[in-house]
N, C-alpha and C positions, 0 to 999 in steps of 0.2 A: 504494500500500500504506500502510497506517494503523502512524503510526508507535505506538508503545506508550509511554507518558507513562515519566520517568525514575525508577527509584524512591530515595524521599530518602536522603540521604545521613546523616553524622553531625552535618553540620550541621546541617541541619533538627530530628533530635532534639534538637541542643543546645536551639535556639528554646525547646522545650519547659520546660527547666530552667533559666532564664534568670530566670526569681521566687521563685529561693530554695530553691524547696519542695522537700526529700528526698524523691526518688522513688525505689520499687524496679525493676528489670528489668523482672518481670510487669506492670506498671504502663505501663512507658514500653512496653512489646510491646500492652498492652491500646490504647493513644494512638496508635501509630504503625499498627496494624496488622502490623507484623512480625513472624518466626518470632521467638523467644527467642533463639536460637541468633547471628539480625542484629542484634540489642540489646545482647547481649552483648559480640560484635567492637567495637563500637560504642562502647560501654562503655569497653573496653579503651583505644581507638583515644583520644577525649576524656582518659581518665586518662592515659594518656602525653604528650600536652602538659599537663596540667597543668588543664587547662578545668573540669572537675570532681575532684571530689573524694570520697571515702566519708563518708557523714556517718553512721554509725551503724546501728544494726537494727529494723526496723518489728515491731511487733508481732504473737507469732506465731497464727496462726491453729491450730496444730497442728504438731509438728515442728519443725525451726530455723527460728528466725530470719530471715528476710531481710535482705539489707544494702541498704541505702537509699544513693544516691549524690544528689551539691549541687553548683550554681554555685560556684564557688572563685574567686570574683572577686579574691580578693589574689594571683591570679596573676602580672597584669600590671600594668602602668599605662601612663596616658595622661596628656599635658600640655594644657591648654585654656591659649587663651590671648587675652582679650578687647582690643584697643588701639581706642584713644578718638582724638580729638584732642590731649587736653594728659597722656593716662593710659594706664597699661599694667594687667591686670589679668592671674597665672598661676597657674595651679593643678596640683598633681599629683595624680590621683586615683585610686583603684582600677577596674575595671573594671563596677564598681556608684557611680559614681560620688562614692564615698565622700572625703572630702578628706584627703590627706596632708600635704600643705606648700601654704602659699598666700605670696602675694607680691601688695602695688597699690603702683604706684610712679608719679613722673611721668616722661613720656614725651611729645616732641613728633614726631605722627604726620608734618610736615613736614616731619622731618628725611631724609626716603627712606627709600628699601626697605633701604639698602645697611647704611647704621647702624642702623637701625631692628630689621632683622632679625637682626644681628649681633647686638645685646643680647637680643633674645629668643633665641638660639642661647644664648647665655652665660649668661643666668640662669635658661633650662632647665633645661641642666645639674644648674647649683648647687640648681637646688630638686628636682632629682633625687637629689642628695645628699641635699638634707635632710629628704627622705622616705626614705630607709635606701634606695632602689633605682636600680639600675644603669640606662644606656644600656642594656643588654639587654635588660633588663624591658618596655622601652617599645614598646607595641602601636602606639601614631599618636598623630599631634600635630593638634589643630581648632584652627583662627587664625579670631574674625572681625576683619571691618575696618567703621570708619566711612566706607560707602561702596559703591557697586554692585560688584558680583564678578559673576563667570559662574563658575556653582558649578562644571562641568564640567570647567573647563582651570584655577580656583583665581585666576585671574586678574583685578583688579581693570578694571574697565570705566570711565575716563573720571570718576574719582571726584573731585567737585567739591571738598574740602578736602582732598584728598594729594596734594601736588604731586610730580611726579617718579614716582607708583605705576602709571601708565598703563599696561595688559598688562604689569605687573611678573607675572615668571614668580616668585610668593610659594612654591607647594611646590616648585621646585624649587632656591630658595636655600637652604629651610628644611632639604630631604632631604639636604644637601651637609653639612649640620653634625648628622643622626638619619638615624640609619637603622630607618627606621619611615614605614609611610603618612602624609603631610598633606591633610587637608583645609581649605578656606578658603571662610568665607563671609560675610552682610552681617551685622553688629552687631547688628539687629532681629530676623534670622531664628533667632539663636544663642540671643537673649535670651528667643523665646517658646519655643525646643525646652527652655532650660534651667528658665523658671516650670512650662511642660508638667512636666516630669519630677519637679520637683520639690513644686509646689503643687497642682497640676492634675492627675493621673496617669490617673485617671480619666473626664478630660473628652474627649471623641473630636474635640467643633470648639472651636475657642478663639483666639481675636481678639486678641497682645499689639500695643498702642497705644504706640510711645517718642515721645514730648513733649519736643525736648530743643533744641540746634540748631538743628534740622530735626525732620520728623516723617514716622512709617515706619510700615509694620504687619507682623507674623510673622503668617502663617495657619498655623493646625493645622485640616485637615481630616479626618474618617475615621483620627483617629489620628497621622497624619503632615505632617511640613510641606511646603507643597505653594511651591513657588518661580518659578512658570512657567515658559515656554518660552526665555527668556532671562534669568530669575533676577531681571525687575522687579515679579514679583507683590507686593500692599503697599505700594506705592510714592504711598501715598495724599497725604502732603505736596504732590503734584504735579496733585491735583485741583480743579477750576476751582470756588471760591465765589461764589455772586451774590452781588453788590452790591459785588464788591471788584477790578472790572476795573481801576481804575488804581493798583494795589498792584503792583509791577514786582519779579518772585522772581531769585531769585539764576539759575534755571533757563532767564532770556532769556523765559518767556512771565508774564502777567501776572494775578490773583488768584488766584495758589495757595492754599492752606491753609497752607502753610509760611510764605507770606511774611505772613499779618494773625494767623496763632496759634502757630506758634513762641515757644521761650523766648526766643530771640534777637528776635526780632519783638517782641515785649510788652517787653522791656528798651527796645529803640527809642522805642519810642511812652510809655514812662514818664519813660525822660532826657528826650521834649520835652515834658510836663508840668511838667517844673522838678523831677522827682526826684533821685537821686543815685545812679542804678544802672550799675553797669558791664558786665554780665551776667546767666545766668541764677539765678546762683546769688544776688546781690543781689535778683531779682523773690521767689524762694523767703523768703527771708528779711525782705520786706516785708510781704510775706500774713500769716505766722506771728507777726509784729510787731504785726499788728491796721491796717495801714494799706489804710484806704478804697480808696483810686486804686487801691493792686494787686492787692486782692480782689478789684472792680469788675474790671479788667481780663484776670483769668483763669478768673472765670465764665466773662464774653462770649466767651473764648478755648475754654472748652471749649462753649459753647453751637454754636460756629462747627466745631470737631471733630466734634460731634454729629452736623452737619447731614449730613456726610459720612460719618460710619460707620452714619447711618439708611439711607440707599443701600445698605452694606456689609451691613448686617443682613437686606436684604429680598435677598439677591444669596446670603448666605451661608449666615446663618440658624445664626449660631454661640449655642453656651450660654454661654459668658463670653467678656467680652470685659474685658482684664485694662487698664492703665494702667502705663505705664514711663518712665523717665526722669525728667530732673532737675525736671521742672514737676509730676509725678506728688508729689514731697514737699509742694506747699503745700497738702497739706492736701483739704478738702471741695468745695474751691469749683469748681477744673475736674473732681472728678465728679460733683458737683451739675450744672453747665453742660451737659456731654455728658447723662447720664440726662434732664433736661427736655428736650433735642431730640429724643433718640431712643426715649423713651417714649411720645412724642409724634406722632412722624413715621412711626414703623415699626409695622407692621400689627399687630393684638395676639397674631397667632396665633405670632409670629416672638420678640415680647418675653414671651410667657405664662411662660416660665420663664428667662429670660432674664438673668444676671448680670452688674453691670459692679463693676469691683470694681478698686484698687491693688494692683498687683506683690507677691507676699507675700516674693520672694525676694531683695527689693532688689538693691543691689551686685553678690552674686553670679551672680544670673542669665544674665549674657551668660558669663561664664570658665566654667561647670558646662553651659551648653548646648555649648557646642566641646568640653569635655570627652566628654560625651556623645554629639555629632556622631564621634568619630573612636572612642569605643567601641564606638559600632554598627556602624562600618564593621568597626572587627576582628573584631566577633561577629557577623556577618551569616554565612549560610548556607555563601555561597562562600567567604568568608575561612576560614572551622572545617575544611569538605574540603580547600580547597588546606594549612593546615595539618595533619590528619591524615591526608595521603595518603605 
């Protein structure tokens, strides 16, 4: 016997109201297909938590008025919360991703999970204070980390620079100090869901590139970020470059892209030049300076990224493909480097509209995609029913 498809819920019409736009009842009944009558409960059902709101009367066509109802995104909030290697970033924000209180601090990610997460328990809080809203308020908290997670259990996978985080159970230290869903995921994937949402909102495929340490990629496909089957989708730092077989990665195999085009890697290869770099932030700061050797050296570096995201171009077939991280600020020259490869290399039907382009959301971009991350999860379909039931 054929079962009969479910019919949607209030969640589902939420979706609908979810960009702002004041809609009337006969309107959301004209969208959904529903009697007035299921629009209405429905109605009801959302304005009792809080999820929308009245916004006012649509213009009449004859007779009263209509009232037009809206997203009431200062309902809630959420905490994002971006941690680096030597940097914590947090945010509280409305449920439209709007910011309430922000916070960058330093933070050594080495310290473990134990202290680690402790302080982000503690200046959750306080930045919940100082956005005027309670612990109650708080829909979920999105943690990424530098480093592989398996999105599903939250749990970090074998993360080459956190010592101590190995299958750390992160939401369930995090849920012991909130009570609110946690999500956790990789630093790169937070950082392109957060440029998406916020520079890109319209672009359905979108490629962000972080240049940093190491080097990662967040795909947005069809809309949404797509993480694979074990959460290593992007994990391009880890693809093999000719001509650079005896360059030995941190990864135990040998001519990654990470190991000859990293920040860290170009800071290498410039101290044995006779420069004076300590990191990556010294390579940035030598480009901007006007010096030869490290303009020289982060072309070639992004000529050598190139080579790799021309493969990703002809596999993916993204409209932009954005630049992040800390080697993304020197300027022209690694995306001068990537553009001649992959203008070059990848078919013209793939690059005919094709954009490559720097981060426009800087800094924030990784704290406002975890924000994001754990507002979706609260406004998604089943979290609205399981709340309005």
């Amino acid at each position: 016997m054929a079962v009969s498809p479910r019919t949607p819920g209030a969640g589902e019409m939420f979706q609908l109201l979810r960009d702002g736009r004041p809609r009337t009842r006969a309107e959301l009944a004209t969208l959904t297909g529903q009697a007035r009558s299921t629009v209405a409960g429905r109605i009801d059902a959302l304005m009792a938590t809080g999820l929308i709101a009245p916004a006012g009367e649509a213009t009449s066509t004859g007779g009263r008025p209509p009232a037009t109802f809206a997203f009431n995104a200062s309902s809630q909030a959420v905490l994002g919360v971006d941690l680096g290697a030597t940097h914590a970033r947090l945010a509280v924000t409305d449920l439209a991703s709007t910011v309430l209180a922000e916070l960058d601090a330093p933070l050594a990610i080495a310290d473990g999970p134990g202290p680690v997460l402790a302080w982000v328990a503690e200046t959750g809080h306080k930045l919940l204070e100082t956005a005027g809203r309670s612990a109650a308020d708080l829909a979920g908290v999105g943690l990424g980390l530098p480093g592989p997670v398996e999105h599903a259990t939250g749990h970090p996978n074998n993360p080459p620079i956190m010592p101590g985080w190995d299958d750390a159970d992160v939401p369930g230290i995090l849920r012991s100090h909130f009570d609110a869903p946690v999500l956790v995921d990789n630093d790169v994937n937070i950082m392109a869901l957060g440029e998406h949402r916020i520079a890109w909102p319209d672009v359905a495929d979108l490629i962000l590139v972080k240049v940093a340490t190491g080097i990662g990629a967040g795909i947005i496909a069809d809309g949404a970020l797509r993480r694979g089957a074990q959460g290593a989708a992007g994990d391009i730092g880890h693809v093999a470059v000719p001509g650079a077989e005896e360059v030995v990665c941190r990864c135990g195999n040998v001519g990654c892209l990470e190991a000859i085009a990293s920040a860290q890697a170009l800071a290498a290869r410039l101290r044995e030049e006779g420069l004076d770099v300590a990191g990556p932030a010294d390579v940035v700061a030598l480009v901007r300076g006007g010096d030869v050797s490290a303009g020289r050296a982060v072309r070639q570096a992004g000529r050598e990224i190139g080579s790799v995201l021309a493969a990703t171009v002809s596999l993916l077939n993204p409209s932009v493909i954005v630049l992040g991280g800390i080697l993304a600020e020197a300027g022209e020259h690694l995306l001068a480097g990537i553009r001649e490869v992959v203008y070059r290399r990848s078919l013209p039907l793939a690059t005919q509209h094709l954009r490559i382009a720097v981060a426009r959301s800087g800094a924030q971009a990784g704290v406002l995609g975890a924000a994001a991350m754990a507002a979706d999860h609260a406004l998604s379909p089943d979290a609205v029913d399981a709340l309005t039931a």
